[in-house]
N, C-alpha and C positions, 0 to 999 in steps of 0.2 A: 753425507755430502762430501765432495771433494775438498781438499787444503784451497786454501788464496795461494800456492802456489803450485798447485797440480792446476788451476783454473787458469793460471797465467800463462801455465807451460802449453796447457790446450788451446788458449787464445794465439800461442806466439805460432802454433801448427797452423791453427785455422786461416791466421792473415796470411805463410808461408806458402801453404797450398792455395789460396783464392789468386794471388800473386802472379802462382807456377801455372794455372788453368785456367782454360777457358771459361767465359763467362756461365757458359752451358753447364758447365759442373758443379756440381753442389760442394757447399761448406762440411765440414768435418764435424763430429759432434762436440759437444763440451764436454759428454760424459765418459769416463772409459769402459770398455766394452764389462769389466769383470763385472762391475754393479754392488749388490749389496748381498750378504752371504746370505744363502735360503735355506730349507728345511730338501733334503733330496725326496724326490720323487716317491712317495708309497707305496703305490703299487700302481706303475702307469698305466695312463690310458692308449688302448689300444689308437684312439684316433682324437685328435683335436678338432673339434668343426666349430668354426668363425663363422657368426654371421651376423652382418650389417641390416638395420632396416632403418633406412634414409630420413632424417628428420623426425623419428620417433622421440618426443619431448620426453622428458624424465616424467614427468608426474601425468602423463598419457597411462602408465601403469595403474594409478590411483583411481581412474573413470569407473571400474568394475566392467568394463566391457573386453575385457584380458583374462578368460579365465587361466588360459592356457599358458599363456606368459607367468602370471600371479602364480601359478603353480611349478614354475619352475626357478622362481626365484624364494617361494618357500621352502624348496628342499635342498636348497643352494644358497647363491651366496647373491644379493644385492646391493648395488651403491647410492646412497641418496641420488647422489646425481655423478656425471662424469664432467666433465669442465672441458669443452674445444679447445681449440687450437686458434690463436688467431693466423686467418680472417676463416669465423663461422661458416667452410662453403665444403661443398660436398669432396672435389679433388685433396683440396689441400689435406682436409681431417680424416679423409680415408685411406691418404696415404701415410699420415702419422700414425695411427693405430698400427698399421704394418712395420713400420722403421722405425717406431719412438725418437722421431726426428721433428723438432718443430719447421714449419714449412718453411721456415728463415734461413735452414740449414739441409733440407732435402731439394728443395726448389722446385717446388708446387707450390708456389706462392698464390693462388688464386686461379679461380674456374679460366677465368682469359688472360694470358698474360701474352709479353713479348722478349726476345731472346737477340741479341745482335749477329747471333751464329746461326741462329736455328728459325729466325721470323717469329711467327705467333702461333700461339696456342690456346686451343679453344675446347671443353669439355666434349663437344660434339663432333670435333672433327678428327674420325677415327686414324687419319693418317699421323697427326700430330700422338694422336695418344699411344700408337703401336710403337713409338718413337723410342727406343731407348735410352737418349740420347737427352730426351726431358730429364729423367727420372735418376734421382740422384737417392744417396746411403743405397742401403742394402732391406728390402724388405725380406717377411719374414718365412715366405717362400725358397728367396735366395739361399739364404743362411740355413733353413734345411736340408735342401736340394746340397748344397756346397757338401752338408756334414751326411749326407748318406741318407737322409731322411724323405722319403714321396710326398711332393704335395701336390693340390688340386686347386680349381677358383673357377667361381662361375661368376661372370663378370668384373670380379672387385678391383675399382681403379689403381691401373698400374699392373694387371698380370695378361695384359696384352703385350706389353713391352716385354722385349730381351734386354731384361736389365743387367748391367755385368756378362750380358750374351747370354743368360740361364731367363728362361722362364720355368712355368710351375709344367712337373709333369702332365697333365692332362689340364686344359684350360676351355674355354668358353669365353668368345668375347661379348659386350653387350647387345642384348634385343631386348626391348621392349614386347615385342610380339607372342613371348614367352611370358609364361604366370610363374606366378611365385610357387606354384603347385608342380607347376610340372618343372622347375627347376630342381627341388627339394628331392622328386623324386629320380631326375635323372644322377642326382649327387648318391642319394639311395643307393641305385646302379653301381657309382664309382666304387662305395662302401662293400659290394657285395662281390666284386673281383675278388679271385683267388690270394694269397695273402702275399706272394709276390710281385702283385701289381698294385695291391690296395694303396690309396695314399694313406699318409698319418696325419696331413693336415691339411684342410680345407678352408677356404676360405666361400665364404656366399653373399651376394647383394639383392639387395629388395630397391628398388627405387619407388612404386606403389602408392606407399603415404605422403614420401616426398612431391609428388607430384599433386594429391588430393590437396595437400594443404598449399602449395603453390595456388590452385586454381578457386579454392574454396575458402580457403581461411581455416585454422587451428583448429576452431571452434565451431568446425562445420557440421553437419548431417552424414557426408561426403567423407569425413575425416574418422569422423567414428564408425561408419560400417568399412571404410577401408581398414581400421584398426582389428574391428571382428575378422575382417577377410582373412587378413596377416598371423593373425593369432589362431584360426582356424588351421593354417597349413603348418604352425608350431605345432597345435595338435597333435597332427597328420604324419610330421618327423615324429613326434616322442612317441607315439604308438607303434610307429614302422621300427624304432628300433627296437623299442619291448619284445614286440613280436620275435625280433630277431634273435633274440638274447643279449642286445650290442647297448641296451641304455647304460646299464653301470658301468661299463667298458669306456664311455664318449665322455669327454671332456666339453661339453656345451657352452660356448660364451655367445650371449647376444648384447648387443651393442649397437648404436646410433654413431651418426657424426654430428649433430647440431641438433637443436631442437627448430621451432618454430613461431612467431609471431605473427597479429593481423595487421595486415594493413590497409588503415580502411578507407572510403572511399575519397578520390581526390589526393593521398597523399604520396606522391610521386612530382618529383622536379625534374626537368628537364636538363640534361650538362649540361647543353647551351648554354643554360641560363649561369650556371655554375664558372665556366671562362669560354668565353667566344672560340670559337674553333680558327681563328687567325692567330691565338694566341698561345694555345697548347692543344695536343692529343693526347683524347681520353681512351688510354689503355684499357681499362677496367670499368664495369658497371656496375650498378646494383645496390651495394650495400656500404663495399671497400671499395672506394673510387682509384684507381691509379692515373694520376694525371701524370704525362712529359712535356713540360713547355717548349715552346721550339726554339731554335737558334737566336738571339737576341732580343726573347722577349718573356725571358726568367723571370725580370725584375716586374714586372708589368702582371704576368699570373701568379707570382708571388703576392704582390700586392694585394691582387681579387683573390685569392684562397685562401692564404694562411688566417688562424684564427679559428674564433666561432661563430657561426651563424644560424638562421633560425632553426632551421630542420638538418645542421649537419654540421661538421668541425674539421678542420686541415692544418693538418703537419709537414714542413720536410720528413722526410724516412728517416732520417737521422734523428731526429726531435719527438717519433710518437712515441705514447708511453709505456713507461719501461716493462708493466706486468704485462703487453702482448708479445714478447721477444720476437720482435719483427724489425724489421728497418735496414739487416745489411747486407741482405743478399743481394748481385746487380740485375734480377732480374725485377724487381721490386722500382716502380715509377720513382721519382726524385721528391713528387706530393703527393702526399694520402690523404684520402679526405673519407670522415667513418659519417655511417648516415648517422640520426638518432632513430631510435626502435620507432619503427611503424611507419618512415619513410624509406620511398625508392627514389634509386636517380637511374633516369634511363633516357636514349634518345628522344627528341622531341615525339617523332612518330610513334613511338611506343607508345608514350604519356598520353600521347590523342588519339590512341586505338582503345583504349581503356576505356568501361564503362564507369560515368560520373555515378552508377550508383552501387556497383559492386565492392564487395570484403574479399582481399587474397590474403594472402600469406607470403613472406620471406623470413631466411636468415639472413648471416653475414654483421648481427649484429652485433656488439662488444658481449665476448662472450661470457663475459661473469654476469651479464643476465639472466634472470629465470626462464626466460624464452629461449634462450640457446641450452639450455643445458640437456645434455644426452644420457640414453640409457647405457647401464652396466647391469647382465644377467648372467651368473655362470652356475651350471649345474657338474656331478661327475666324481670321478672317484678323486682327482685332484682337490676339491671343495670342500669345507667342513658344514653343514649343513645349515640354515635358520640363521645364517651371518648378515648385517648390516654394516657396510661400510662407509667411513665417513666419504664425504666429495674429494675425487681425487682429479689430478689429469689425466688425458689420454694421450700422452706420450708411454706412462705408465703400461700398457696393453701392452707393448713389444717383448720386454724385460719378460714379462706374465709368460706371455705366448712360447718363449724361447724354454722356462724351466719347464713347461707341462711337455716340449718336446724334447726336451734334454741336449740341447744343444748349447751349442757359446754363441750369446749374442753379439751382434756385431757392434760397433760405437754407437752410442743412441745419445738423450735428451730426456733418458726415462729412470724410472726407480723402481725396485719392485719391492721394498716396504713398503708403503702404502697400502699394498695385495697382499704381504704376509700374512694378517690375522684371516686371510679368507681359507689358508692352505691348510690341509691337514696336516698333523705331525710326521715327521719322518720314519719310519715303518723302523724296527729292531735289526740292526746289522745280520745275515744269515751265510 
């Protein structure tokens, strides 16, 4: 851990630059880039492949319906769980695994946010996300690409953007329209380029399950043959590379951003209900509410939000609590308001489109619950094999990602002790 005055010296940076920049630009990290000293590379892996499956709960492993997952976490390395990022949502925690930036300090702060340089931004609207200009530190494409290293991404939020003006060498931005099968294998493809174009590290996205447990609940029918489907096209990878000669060569990490809770029937409020809309504008929906009161009537939506209430709790951003390190970026509402697990808050019309007798699914909830907590799998010649690791963060992934590719990480939020006991020893000097 850094001194109380390396911490100081990083906070007296971080106020200097928020100061010096626009609103649009992200905070500085707290951690320095060097990190913590590792064990050198043993005998690297030819390629790093990242890949994300959206809202994969930690203990979804445990179902027995993962043969293929469960078998690569037995000859590798597993984490009980992985701990988000607050707030629990898909942008923000898939851009932290990339930057080892908490979204306080990358500014992805949440799926919908607003910007006084830049307007709004919304997960779905591809013109905001191609935006460079969102997406603050350095992910871990960048810092490749910068050090001489090839990388790849099929979809994962943030490598649509020309971040720092670099994106990843070969990229893909999102479709739905595309299966999780024939993404795998177009990455295949990337893999099988001649060794001057091959990338070293890939990144991959699943959206899939995150969408079944949206629409079905955790604990659905729905959720568990989407799990078989998912786990099928792991399979599908880890035979294509055998075949190839390429398994022991790859460095495998699978990984989640959140996990998933039900939410059952009838339990959604409406803002409205939450402050009249004469009174403030609701930034943000769902789970992590961002509310901005409007011009002289602070005190008035202050009054009706701060506090607790039955299905929900609100803070100034300055006041929430301290283990989400969330509250100072300006792009973050002036009130937050966190649901309690198993409620949504959404426009009135949502809430009345809704079946009164249906079970879904959200995150977005504090994520030291058992419902948010996300998968960590890594197999490969980096890994010591049949490891169990305690629960770490995932800020932690970046720091990881940067030694399997031998690179200097950039400033992060991350630590890679926590991942030492997972690494093999360092190979005999030659």
């Amino acid at each position: 851990m850094p001194s109380t005055s390396l911490k100081a010296a990083a906070a007296a940076v971080c106020l200097g630059l928020l100061a010096a920049c626009s609103l649009s630009g992200a905070r500085s990290a707290t951690r320095p880039a060097s990190g913590v000293s590792a064990p050198a590379h043993p005998a690297q892996a030819d390629t790093v492949l990242l890949i994300s499956i959206d809202a994969f709960r930690a203990d979804y492993l445990d179902l027995g319906i993962t043969p293929n997952l469960s078998r690569l976490a037995d000859e590798g390395v597993r984490a009980q769980w992985m701990t988000p990022s607050y707030p629990a949502l898909t942008f923000p925690n898939h851009y932290t695994l990339v930057t080892g930036l908490r979204p306080d300090h990358h500014g992805i702060v949440h799926n919908t946010m607003a910007d006084p340089a830049l307007g709004g931004f919304r997960a779905a609207d591809r013109n905001a996300v191609a935006d460079g200009r969102w997406w603050g530190g350095e992910p871990i494409w960048v810092t490749a690409e910068k050090q001489g290293v090839r990388s790849a991404s099929w979809a994962w939020p943030g490598s649509a953007a020309a971040i720092g003006g670099i994106r990843p060498t070969r990229w893909k931005g999102y479709d739905e329209s595309v299966s999780a099968m024939q993404r795998i294998d177009e990455v295949l493809g990337w893999l099988d380029a001649p060794p001057e174009a091959r990338p070293r590290l890939v990144t991959v996205y699943f959206e899939q399950l995150d969408k079944a447990g949206h629409d079905h609940g955790p604990d659905s029918p729905q959720v568990r043959r989407t799990l078989a489907e998912i786990d099928s096209v792991i399979g599908h990878l880890r035979d294509r590379l055998a075949e190839r000669g390429t398994l022991d060569r790859t460095d495998l990490l699978i990984v989640s951003d959140h996990g998933m809770a039900a939410v059952g029937p009838g339990r959604a409020i409406a803002v409205e209900d939450m402050v009249p809309v004469e009174d403030a504008t609701v930034v943000s929906i769902g789970q992590s509410i961002g509310v901005a009161p409007k011009p002289g009537r602070e005190a008035v939506a202050a009054r009706r939000l701060l506090g607790r209430h039955a299905q929900y709790d609100c803070w100034r951003k300055e006041a929430l609590p301290a283990r989400w390190k969330y509250g100072t970026n300006p792009r973050i509402p002036p009130i937050v308001c966190q649901m309690h697990e198993g409620w949504d808050a959404l426009p009135r019309a949502d809430v009345e489109r809704r079946s009164p007798r249906a079970t879904r699914g959200s995150h977005g909830f504090d994520p030291s619950l058992p419902s948010m907590r996300a998968l960590f799998i890594a197999r490969g010649p980096s890994f010591r094999p049949g490891v169990q690791l305690p629960a770490f963060d995932n800020v932690d992934v970046y720091p990881l990602l940067a030694q399997l590719l031998g690179v200097v990480p950039a400033a992060n939020d991350g630590e890679l002790a926590p991942l030492l006991p997972a690494l093999r020893e360092a190979a005999p000097a030659r």
